[in-house]
C-alpha positions in Angstrom: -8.0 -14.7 -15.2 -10.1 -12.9 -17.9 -10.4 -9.0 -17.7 -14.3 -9.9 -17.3 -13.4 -11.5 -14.2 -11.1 -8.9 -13.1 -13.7 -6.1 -13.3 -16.8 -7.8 -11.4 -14.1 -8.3 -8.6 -12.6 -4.3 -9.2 -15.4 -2.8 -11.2 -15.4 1.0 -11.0 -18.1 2.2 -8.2 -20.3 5.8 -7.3 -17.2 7.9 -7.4 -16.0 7.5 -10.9 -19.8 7.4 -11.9 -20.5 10.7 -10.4 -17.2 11.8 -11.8 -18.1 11.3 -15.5 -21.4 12.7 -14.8 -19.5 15.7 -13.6 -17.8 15.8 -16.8 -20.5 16.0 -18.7 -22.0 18.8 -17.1 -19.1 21.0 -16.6 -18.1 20.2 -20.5 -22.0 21.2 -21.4 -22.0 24.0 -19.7 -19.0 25.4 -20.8 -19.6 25.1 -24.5 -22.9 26.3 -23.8 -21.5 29.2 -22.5 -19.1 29.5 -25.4 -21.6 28.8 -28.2 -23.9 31.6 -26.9 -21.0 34.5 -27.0 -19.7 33.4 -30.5 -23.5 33.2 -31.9 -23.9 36.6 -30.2 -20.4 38.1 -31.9 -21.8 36.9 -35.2 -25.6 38.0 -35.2 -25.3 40.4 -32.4 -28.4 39.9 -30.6 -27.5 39.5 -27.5 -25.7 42.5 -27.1 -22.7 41.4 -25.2 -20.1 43.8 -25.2 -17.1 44.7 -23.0 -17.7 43.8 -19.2 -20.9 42.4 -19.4 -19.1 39.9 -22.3 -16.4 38.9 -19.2 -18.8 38.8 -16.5 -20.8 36.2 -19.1 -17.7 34.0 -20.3 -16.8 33.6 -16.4 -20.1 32.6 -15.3 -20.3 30.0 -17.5 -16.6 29.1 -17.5 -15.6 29.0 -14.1 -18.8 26.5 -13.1 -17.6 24.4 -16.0 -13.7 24.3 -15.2 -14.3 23.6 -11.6 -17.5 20.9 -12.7 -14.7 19.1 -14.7 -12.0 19.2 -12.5 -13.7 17.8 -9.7 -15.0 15.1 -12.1 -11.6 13.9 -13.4 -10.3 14.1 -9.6 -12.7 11.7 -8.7 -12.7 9.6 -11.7 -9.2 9.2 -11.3 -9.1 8.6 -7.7 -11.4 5.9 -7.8 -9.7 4.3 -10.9 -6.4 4.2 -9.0 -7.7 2.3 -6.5 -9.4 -0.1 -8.7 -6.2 -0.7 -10.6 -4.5 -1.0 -7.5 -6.6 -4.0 -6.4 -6.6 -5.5 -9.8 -2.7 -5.7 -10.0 -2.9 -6.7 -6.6 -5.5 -9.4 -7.4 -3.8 -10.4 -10.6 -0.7 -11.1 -9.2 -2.1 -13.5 -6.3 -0.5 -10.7 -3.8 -2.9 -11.7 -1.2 -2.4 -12.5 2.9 -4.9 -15.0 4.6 -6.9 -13.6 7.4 -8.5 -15.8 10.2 -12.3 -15.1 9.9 -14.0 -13.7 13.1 -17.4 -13.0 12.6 -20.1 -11.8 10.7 -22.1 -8.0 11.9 -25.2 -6.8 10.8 -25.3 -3.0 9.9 -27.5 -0.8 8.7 -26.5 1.7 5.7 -28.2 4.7 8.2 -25.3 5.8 10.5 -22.9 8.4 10.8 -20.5 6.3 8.8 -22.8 5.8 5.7 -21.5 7.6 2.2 -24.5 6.8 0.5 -26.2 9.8 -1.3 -29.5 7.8 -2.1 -32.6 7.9 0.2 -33.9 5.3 -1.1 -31.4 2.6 0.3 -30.1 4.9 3.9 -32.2 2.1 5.7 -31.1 -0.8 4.1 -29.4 -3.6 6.2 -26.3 -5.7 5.1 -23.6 -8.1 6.8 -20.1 -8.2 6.8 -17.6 -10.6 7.3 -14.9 -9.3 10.1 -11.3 -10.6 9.3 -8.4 -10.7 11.4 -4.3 -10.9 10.1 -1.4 -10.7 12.6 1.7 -9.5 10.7 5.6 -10.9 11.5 5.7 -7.9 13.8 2.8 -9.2 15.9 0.7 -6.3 15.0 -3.1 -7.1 14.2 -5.0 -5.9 11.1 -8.4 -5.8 11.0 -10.6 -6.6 7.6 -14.2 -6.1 6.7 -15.7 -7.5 3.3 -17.7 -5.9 0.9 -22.0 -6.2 2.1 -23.6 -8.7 1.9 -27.8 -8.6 1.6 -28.0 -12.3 3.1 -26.8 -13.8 6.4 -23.7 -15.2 5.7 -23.5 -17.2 9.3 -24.4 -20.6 7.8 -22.8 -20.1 4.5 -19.4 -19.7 5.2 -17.0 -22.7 4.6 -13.6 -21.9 5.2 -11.4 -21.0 8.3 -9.4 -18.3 6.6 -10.3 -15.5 3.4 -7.6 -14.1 1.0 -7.3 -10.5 1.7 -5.6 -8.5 -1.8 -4.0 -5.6 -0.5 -2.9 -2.9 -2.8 1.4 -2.1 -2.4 1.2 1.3 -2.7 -1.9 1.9 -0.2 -2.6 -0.7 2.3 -5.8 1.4 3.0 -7.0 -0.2 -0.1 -8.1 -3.5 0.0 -10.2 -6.4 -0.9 -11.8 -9.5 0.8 -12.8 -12.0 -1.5 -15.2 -13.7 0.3 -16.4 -16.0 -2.6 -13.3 -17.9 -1.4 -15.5 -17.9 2.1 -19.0 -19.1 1.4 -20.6 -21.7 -0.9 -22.3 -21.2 -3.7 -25.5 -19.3 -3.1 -28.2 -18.5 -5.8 -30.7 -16.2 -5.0 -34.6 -16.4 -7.1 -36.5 -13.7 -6.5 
């Protein structure tokens, strides 16, 4: 497997996206800050002196510190996971789940993370997947969307599931191991 390959299957999604934009801002506004008390201690036009100097730095500073920290936090958290499903993916540490069935949903419930207006309406299927472990207990998968119905499409009895070792909360149906090979015109 190429790295290509392993990205479009792991690539890193909104969180780690919003965390490097949060980044950014907290690093601008910080030096921001910064560059306007050391331009004022050199030409002394803005006059800050004593108290209001502090009351200055830490309105500048403590947005910035707490813009970047929660930027690397989420950066990082979503880069674990994706590193978690590569390793899982690149060492073939997958189960095979029966598949059940496919649901339609619609991105505007309670359950939707999505911070866009513009797709809160949208609708998507899934493909439900179900794995009964040794101990007889069942584990129940959902793949990624999918903007098409699936129903006719799928060609296989069972989908590899890649679960991460270190959090089984983190996984990945590959359904491209499910369905035939679509190509959509538009």
């Amino acid at each position: 497997m190429t790295t290509f390959e392993s990205f479009k299957k792991f690539g890193l999604e909104m969180d780690s996206a919003m965390g490097g934009i949060l980044i950014i801002a907290g690093s601008a506004v910080t030096v921001l800050g910064l560059a306007a008390v050391i331009v004022d201690q050199v030409t002394g036009n803005i006059g800050l002196k004593g108290a209001m100097l502090l009351l200055f730095l830490f309105l500048f500073l403590a947005p910035g510190f707490v813009l970047v920290s929660i930027g690397v936090r989420k950066f990082r958290k979503d880069k674990k996971r994706v590193d978690g499903l590569r390793e899982a993916y690149e060492n073939n540490r997958c189960i095979m789940a029966d598949i059940v069935g496919v649901h339609l949903t619609t991105t505007n419930d309670e359950t939707s993370n999505n911070i866009f207006q513009g797709v809160r309406h949208r609708k998507y299927y899934t493909i439900e997947c179900h794995y009964k472990d040794p101990a007889g207990v069942t584990h129940i998968y959902y793949s990624p969307a999918i903007y098409y119905d699936p129903t006719g499409l799928i060609n296989a009895q069972q989908v590899p599931v890649y679960i991460d070792r270190n959090n089984e909360k983190n996984f990945f149906v590959d359904i491209d191991k499910a369905l035939a090979p679509v190509e959509v015109h538009i």
